[in-house]
C-alpha positions as a Markdown table, in Angstrom:
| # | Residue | x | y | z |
|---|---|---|---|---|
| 1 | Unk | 58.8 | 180.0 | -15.5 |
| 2 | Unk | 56.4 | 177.4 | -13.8 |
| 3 | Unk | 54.8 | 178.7 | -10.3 |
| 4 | Unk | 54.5 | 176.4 | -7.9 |
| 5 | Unk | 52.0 | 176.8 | -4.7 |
| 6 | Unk | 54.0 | 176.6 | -1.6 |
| 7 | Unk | 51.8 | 176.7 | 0.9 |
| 8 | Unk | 48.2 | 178.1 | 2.1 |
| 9 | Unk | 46.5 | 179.5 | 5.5 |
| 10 | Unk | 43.1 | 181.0 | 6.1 |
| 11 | Unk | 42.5 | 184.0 | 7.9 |
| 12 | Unk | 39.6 | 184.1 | 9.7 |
| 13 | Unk | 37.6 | 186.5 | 11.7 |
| 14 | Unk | 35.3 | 184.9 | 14.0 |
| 15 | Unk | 32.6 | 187.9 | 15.0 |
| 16 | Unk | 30.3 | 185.0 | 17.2 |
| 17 | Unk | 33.6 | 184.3 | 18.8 |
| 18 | Unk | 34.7 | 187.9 | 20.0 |
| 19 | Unk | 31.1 | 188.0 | 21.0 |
| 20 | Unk | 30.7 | 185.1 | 23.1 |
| 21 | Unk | 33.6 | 185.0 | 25.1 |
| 22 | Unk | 34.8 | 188.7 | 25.1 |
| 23 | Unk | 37.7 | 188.3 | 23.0 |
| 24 | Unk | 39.4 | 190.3 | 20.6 |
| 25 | Unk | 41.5 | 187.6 | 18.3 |
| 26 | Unk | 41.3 | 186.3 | 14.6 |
| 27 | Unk | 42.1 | 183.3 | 13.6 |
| 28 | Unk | 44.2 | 181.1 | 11.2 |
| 29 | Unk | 43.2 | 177.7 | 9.7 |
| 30 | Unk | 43.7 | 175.6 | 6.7 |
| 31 | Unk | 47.2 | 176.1 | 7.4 |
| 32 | Unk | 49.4 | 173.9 | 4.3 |
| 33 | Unk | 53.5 | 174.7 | 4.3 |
| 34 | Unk | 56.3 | 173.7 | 2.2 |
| 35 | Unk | 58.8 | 174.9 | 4.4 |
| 36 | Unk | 59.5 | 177.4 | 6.8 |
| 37 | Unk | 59.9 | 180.1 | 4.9 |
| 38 | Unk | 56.8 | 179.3 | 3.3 |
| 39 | Unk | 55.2 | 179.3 | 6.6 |
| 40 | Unk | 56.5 | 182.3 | 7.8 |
| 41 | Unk | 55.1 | 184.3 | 5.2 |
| 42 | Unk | 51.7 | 183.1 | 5.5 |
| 43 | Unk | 51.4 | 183.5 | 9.3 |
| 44 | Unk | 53.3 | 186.9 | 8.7 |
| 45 | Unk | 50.5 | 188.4 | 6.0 |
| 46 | Unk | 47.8 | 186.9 | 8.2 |
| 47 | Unk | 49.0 | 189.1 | 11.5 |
| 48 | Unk | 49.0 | 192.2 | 9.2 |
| 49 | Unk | 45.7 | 191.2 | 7.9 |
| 50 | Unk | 44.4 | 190.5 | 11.6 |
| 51 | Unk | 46.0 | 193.9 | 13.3 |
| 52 | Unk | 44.2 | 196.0 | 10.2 |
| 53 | Unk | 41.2 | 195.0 | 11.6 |
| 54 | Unk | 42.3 | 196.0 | 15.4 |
| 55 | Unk | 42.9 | 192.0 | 16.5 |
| 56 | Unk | 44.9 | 191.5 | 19.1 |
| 57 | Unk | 46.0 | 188.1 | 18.5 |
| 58 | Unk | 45.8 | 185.0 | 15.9 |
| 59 | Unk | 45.1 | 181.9 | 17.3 |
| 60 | Unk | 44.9 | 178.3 | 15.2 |
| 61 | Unk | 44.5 | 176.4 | 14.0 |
| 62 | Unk | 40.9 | 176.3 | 13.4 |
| 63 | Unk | 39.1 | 175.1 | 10.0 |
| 64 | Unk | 37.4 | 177.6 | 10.1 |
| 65 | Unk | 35.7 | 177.3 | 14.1 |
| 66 | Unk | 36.2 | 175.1 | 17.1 |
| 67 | Unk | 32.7 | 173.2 | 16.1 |
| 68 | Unk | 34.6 | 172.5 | 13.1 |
| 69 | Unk | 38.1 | 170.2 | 12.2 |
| 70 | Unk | 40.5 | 172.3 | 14.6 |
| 71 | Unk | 44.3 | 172.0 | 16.3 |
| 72 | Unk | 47.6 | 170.7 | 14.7 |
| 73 | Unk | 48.4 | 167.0 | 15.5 |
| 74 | Unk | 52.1 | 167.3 | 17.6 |
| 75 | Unk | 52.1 | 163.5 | 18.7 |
| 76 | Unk | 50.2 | 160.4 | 17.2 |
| 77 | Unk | 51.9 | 160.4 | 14.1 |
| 78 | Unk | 51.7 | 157.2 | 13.8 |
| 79 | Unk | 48.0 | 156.1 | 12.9 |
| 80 | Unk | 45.9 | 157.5 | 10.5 |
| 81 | Unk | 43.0 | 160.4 | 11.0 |
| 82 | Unk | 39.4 | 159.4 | 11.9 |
| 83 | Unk | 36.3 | 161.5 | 10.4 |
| 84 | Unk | 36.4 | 164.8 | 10.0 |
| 85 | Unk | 40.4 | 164.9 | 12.6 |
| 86 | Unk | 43.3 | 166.6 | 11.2 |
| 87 | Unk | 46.2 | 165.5 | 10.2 |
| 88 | Unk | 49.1 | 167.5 | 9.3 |
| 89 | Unk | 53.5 | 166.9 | 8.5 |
| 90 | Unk | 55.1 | 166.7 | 12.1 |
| 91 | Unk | 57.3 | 169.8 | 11.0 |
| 92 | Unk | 54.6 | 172.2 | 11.0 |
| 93 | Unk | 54.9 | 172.7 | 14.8 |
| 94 | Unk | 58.0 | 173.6 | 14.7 |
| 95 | Unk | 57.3 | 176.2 | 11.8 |
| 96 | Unk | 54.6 | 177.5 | 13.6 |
| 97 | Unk | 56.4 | 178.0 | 16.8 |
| 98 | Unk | 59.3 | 179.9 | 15.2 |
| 99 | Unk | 56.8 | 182.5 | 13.9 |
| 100 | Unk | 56.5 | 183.3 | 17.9 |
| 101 | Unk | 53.1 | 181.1 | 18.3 |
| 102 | Unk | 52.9 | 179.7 | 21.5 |
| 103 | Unk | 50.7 | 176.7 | 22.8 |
| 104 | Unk | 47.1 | 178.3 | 24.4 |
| 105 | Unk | 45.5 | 174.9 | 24.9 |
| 106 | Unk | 45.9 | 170.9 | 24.1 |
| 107 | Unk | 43.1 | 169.0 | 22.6 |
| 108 | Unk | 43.5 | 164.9 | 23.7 |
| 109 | Unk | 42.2 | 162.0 | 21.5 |
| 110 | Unk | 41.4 | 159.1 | 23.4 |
| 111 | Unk | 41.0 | 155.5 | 21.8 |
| 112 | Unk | 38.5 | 152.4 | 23.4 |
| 113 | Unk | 39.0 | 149.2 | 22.2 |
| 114 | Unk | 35.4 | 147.7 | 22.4 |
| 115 | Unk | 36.8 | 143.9 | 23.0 |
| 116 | Unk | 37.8 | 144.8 | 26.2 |
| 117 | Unk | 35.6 | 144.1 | 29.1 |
| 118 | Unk | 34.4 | 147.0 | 30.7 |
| 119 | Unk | 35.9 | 146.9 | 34.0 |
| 120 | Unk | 33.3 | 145.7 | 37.0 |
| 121 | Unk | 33.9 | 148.9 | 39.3 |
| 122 | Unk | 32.5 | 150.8 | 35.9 |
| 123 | Unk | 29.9 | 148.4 | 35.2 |
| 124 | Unk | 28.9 | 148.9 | 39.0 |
| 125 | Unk | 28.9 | 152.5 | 38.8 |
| 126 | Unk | 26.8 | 153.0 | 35.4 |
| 127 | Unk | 24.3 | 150.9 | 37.5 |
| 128 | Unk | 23.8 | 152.7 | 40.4 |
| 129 | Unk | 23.1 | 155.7 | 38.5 |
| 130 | Unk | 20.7 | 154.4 | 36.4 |
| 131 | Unk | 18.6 | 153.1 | 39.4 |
| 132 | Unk | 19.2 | 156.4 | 41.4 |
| 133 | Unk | 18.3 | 158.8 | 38.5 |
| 134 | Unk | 15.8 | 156.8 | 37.4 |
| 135 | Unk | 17.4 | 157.5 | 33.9 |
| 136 | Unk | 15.8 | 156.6 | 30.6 |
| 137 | Unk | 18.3 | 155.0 | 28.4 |
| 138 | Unk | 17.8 | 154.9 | 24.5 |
| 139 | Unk | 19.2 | 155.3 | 21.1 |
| 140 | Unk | 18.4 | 157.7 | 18.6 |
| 141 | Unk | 15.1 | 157.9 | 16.8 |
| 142 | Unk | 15.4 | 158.0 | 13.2 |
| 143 | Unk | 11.7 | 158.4 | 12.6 |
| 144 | Unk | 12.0 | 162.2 | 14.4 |
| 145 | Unk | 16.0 | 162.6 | 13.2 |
| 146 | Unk | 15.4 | 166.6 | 12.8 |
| 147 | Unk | 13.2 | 167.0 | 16.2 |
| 148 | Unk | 16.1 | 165.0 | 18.0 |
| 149 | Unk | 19.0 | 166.9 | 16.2 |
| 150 | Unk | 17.6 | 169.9 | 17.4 |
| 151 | Unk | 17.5 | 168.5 | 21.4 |
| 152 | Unk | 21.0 | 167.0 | 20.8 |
| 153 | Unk | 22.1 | 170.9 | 20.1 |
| 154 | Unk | 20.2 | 172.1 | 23.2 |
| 155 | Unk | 22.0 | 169.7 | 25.4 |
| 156 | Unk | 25.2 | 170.5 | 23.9 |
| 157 | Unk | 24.9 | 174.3 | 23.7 |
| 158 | Unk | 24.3 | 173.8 | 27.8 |
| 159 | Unk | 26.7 | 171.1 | 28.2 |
| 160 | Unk | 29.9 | 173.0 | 26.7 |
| 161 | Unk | 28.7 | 176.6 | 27.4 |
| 162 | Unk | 31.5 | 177.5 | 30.1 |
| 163 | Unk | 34.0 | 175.4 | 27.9 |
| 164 | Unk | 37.2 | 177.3 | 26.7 |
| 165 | Unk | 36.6 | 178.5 | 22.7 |
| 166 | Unk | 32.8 | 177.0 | 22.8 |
| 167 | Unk | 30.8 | 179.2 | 20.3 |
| 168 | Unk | 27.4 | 176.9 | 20.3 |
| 169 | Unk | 26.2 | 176.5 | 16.6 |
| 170 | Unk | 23.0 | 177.9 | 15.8 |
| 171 | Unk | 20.0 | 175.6 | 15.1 |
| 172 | Unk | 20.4 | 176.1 | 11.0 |
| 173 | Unk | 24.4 | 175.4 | 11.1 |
| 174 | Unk | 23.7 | 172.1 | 13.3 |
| 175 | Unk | 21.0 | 170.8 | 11.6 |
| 176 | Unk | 23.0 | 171.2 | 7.9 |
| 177 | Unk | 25.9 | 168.9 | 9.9 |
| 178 | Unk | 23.0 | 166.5 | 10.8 |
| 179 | Unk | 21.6 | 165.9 | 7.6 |
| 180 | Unk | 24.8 | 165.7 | 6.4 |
| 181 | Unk | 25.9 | 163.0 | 9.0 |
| 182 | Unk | 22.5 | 161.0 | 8.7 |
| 183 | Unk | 23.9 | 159.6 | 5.6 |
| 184 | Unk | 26.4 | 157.5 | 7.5 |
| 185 | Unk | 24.6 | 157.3 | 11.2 |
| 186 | Unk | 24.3 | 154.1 | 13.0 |
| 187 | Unk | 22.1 | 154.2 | 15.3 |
| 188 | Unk | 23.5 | 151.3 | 17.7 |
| 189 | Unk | 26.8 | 154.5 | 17.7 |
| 190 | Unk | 24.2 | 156.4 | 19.6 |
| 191 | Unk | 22.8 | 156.9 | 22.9 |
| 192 | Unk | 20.8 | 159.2 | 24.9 |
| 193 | Unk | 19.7 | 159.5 | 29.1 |
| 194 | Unk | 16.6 | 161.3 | 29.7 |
| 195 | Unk | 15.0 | 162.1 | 32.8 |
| 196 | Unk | 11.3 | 162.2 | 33.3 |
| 197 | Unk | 11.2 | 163.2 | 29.3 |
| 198 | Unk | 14.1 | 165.4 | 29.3 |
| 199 | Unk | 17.3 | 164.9 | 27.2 |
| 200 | Unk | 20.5 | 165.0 | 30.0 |
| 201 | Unk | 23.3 | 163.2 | 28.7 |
| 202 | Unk | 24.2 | 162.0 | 25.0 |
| 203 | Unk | 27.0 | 159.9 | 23.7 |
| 204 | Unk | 26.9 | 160.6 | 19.5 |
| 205 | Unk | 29.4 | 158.2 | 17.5 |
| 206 | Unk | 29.7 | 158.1 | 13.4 |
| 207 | Unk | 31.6 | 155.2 | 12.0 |
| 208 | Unk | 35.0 | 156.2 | 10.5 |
| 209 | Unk | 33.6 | 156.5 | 6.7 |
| 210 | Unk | 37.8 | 157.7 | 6.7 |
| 211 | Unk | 38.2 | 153.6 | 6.5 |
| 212 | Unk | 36.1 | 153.3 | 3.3 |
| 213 | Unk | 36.9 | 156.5 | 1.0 |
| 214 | Unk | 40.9 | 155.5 | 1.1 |
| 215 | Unk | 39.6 | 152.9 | -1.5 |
| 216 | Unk | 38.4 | 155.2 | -3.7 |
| 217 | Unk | 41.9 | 157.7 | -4.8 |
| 218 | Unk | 39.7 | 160.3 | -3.6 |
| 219 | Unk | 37.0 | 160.8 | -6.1 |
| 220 | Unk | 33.1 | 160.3 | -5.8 |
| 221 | Unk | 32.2 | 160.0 | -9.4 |
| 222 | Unk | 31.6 | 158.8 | -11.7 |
| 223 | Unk | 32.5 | 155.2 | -10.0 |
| 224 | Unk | 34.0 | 156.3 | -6.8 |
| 225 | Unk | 30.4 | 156.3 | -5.2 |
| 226 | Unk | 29.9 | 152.7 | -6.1 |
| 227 | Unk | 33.2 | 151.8 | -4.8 |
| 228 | Unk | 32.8 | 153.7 | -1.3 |
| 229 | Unk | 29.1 | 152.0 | -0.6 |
| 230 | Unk | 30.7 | 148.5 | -1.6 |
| 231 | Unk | 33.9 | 149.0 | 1.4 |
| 232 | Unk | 31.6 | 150.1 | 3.6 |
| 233 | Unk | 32.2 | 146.5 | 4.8 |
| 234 | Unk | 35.9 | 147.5 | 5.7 |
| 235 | Unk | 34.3 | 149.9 | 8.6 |
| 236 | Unk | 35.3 | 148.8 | 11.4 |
| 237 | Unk | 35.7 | 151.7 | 14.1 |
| 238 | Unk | 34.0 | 154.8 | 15.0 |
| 239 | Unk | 34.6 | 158.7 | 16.4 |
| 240 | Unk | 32.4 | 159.5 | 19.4 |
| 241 | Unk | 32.1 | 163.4 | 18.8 |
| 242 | Unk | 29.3 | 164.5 | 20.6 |
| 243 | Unk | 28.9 | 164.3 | 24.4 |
| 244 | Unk | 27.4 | 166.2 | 26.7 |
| 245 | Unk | 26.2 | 166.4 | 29.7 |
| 246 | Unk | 23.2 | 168.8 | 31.2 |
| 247 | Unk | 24.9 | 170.6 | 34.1 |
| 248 | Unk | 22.5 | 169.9 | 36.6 |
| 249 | Unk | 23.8 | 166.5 | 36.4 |
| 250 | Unk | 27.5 | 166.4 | 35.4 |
| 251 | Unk | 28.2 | 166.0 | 39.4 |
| 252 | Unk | 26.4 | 162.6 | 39.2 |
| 253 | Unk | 29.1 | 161.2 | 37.0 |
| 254 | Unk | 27.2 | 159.7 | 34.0 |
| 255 | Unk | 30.0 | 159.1 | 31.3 |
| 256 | Unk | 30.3 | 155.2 | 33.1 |
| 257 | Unk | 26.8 | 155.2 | 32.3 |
| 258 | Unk | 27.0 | 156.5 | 28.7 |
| 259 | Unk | 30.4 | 154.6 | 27.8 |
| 260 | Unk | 28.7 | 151.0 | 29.1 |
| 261 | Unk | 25.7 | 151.8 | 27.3 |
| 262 | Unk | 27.3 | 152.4 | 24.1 |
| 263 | Unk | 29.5 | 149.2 | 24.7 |
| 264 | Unk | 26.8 | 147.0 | 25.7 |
| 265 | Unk | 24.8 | 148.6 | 21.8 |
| 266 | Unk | 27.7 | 148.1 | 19.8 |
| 267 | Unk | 28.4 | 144.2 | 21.1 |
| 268 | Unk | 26.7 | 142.8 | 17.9 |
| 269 | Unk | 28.0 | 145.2 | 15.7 |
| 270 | Unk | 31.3 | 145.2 | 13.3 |
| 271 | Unk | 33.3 | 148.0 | 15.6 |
| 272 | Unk | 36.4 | 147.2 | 17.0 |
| 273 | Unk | 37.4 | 150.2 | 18.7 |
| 274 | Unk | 35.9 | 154.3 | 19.3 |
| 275 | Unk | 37.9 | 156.9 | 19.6 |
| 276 | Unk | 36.7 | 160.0 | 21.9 |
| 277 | Unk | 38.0 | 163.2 | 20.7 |
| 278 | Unk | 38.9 | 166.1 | 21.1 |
| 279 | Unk | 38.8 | 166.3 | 24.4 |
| 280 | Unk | 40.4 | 169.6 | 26.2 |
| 281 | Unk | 43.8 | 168.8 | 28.5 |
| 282 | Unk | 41.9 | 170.6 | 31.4 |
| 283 | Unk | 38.6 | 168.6 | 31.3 |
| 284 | Unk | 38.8 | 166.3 | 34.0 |
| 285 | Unk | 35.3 | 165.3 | 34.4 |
| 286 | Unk | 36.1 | 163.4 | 31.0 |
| 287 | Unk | 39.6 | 162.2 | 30.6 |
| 288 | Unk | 40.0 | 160.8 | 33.8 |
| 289 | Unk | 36.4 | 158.5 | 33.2 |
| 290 | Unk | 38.0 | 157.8 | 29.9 |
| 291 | Unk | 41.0 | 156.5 | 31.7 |
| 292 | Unk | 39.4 | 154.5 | 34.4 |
| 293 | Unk | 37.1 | 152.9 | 31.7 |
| 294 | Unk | 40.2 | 151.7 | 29.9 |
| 295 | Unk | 40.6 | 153.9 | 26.6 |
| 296 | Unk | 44.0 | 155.2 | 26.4 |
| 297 | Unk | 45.5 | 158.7 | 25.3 |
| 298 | Unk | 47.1 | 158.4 | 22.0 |
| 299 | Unk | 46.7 | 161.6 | 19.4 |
| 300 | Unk | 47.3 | 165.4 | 21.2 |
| 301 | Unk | 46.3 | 168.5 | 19.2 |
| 302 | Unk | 47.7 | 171.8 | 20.0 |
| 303 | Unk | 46.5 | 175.0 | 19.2 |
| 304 | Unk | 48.5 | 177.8 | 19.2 |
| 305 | Unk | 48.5 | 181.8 | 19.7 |
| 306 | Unk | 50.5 | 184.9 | 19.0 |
| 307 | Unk | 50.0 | 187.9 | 20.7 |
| 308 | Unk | 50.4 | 191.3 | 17.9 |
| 309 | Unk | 52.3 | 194.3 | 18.4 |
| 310 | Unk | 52.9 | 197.2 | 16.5 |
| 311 | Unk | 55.5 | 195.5 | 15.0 |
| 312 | Unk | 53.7 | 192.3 | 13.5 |
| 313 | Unk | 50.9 | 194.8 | 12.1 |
| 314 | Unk | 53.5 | 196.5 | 10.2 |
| 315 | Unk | 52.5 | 200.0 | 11.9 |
């Protein structure tokens, strides 16, 4: 009799998570499901596997951390995934939820068309706190790639520490993800405030590489290479995944700033449109900028979490 694989998950038990924010969950990821059965098995054997090691929930999905790919796409269907964003079946939400997962928290994908004029209120804005801050506005040197990498991270780290699920990467595991993303970098996707020498804001885009690899049936060699390098040409939007703040200044109000910036860089170049994501539902101090600026909400991420009992551990 022919087996056939019906589905996959990944438990996962994040020790830098429990640490850092004084939890005591695992997690699931690289969730894949056939059906519901399928699904309920999975999620079943990864609750036993989580409550053998004293967990006290699963939550997921997250491939394999939330600096990684993370949340199941529950509206948005409609248009394809941009680097490194999920995208899953629409039923898996409803085969998650009737394994007793619950939504903990939303994750929102904005998208900006960059032919759109920047409205003149925002335009305003971005001024007046260049001139008041006496801000330093830049793109990204590639000369000192590794030295800057490693100030992005700082700002970062200290941008997103009170941010719910934000484990900060450690210098090794963001520098491997900025070597790896050099290869595609455009540095007119990039740009950073400083203040009297100090990095304070950053808004890091990579264009959608997503656009050029559906050209090549998903292999790299031996031709594939060749073919992704030559539609390269077909790139013509970008994910902004990196922004942050310092927290001595997020009260100023510099995403105007950083969003006309990175307009005003990209004018010449081929990029329609920039999607900002994820974003959490509860972070104001972003998604309302992102809506006065004129990018609209149009992919929502959930991730979900089941509290254990006796029962789900088998005991």
């Amino acid at each position: 009799m022919t087996a056939f694989v019906r589905g996959r998950v990944a438990a996962i038990d994040d020790r830098l998570h429990n640490e850092t924010h004084r939890d005591n969950i695992a997690m699931f990821g690289l969730f894949e499901a056939s059906d519901a059965e399928s699904s309920r098995a999975l999620l079943a054997r990864t609750e036993t596997w989580a409550a053998e090691r004293g967990r006290s929930a699963v939550r997921g999905p997250i491939n394999p951390s939330m600096n990684d790919n993370c949340g199941l796409l529950v509206d948005g269907f409609d248009t394809k995934p941009m680097l490194l964003m999920p995208h899953n079946p629409p039923e898996y939400g409803g085969f998650i939820e009737a394994s007793g997962y619950q939504k903990v928290k939303d994750l929102y994908a904005w998208i900006y068309d960059l032919g759109q004029p920047i409205p003149d209120v925002v335009r305003r804005l971005a001024e007046r706190r260049r001139e008041r801050l006496a801000l330093t506005i830049r793109t990204i040197r590639m000369n000192e790639f590794l030295r800057e990498a490693d100030r992005l991270r700082e700002l970062y780290a200290g941008a997103w520490e009170k941010n719910w699920g934000f484990v900060a990467p450690t210098v090794e595991e963001f520098r491997h993800i900025a070597k790896d993303m050099k290869l595609i970098f455009d540095p007119r996707f990039a740009v950073v405030a400083e203040a009297q020498g100090r990095l304070v804001a950053c808004a890091v885009a990579l264009p959608d590489i997503n656009q050029a690899l559906g050209g090549t049936d998903g292999r790299l060699f031996p031709l594939g290479l060749v073919k992704l390098l030559g539609r390269k040409r077909y790139i013509d939007q970008g994910r902004l995944l990196l922004l942050g703040i310092d927290p001595a200044y997020r009260t100023y109000g510099l995403f105007p700033l950083l969003l006309v910036e990175l307009h005003n860089q990209v004018a010449n170049a081929p990029y329609k449109r920039v999607e900002f994501s994820w974003v959490l539902e509860d972070n104001h101090d972003i998604n309302r900028p992102a809506a006065d600026g004129g990018a609209r909400r149009y992919k929502t991420y959930r991730i979900y979490q089941k509290s254990l009992t006796r029962t789900s551990s088998g005991a």
